[in-house]
C-alpha positions as CSV (number, residue, x, y, z in Angstrom):
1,X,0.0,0.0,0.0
2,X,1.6,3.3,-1.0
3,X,1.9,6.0,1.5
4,X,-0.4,8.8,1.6
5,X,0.7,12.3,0.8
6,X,0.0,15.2,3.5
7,X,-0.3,18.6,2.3
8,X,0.0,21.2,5.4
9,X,-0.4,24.7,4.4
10,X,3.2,26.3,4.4
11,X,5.1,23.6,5.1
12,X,8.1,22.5,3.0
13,X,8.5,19.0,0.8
14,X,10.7,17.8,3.3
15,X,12.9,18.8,6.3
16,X,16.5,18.4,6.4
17,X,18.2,15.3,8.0
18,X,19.2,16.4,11.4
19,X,22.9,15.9,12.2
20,X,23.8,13.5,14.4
21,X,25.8,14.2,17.6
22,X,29.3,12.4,16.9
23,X,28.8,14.8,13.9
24,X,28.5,17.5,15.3
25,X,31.0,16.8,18.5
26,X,33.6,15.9,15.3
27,X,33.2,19.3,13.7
28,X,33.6,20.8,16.7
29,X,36.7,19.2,17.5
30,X,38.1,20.0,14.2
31,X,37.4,24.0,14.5
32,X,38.8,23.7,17.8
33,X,42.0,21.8,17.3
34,X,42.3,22.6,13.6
35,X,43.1,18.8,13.1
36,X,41.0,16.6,11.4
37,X,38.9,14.0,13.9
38,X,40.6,10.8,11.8
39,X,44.2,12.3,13.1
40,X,43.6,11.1,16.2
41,X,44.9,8.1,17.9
42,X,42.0,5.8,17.7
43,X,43.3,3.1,20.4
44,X,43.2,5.8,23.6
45,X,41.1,8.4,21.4
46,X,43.0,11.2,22.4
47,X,45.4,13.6,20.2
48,X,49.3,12.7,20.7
49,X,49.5,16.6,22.4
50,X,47.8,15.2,24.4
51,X,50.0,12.8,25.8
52,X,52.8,15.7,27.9
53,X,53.1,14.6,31.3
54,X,52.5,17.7,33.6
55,X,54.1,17.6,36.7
56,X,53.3,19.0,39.7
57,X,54.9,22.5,41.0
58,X,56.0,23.2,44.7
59,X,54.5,26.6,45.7
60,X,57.1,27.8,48.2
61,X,54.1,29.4,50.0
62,X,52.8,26.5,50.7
63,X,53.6,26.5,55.0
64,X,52.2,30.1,54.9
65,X,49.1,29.6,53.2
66,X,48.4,26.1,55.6
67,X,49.2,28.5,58.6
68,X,46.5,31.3,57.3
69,X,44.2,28.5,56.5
70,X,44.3,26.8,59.8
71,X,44.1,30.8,61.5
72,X,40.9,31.6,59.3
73,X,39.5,28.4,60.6
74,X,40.0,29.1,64.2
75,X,38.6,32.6,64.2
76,X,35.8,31.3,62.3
77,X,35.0,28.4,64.5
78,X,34.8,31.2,67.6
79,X,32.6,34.2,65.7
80,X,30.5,30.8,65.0
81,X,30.3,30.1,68.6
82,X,29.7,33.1,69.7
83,X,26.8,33.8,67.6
84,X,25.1,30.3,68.9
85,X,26.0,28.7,65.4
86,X,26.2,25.1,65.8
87,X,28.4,23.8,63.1
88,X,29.1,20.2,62.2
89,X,32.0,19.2,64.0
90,X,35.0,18.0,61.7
91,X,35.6,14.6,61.9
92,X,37.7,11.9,60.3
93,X,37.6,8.1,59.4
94,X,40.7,6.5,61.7
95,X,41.2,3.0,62.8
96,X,40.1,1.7,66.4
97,X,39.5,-1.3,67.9
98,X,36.3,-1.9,66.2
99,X,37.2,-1.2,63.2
100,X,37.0,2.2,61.4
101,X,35.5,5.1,63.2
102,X,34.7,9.0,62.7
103,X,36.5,11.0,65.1
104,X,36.6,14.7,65.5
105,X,39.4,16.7,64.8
């Protein structure tokens, strides 16, 4: 049996095929990158500038900035207090004799 033809006032023959996703995510990557999505490695799927190891840089700051942290804290913890603010205690998973517990800090 052949289909029947619907005539809607104003509407076109036919709409376009919409683009599928991994289309669309392709051309992206391609105006992005400016490579071509079949340059990349297809066993990890990742570009080879990808690959740079980045390691990890000591700020030399680092003592001060735990200090300040840890003296923020504190004088948070007693405007808290003293403004009848209960606040979650901190607490931390550590090993006890029936196995692990939450502790405060």
């Amino acid at each position: 049996m052949a289909a029947r033809k619907v005539n809607t006032p104003g509407a076109t023959e036919k709409a376009p095929e919409p683009v599928s996703t991994a289309e669309q995510a392709d051309a992206a990557l391609e105006h992005i990158t400016g490579q071509d999505a079949e340059s990349q490695d297809q066993s990890t799927n990742e570009t080879s500038s990808l690959g740079v190891l980045v390691e990890p840089v000591e700020d030399p700051r680092i003592d001060q900035i735990l200090v300040n942290q840890a003296r923020i804290e504190k004088k948070l913890d007693q405007l808290l207090k003293s403004g009848g603010i209960e606040v979650k205690k901190k607490q931390r998973w550590s090993q006890g004799k029936n196995g692990l517990e939450l502790k405060d800090i």
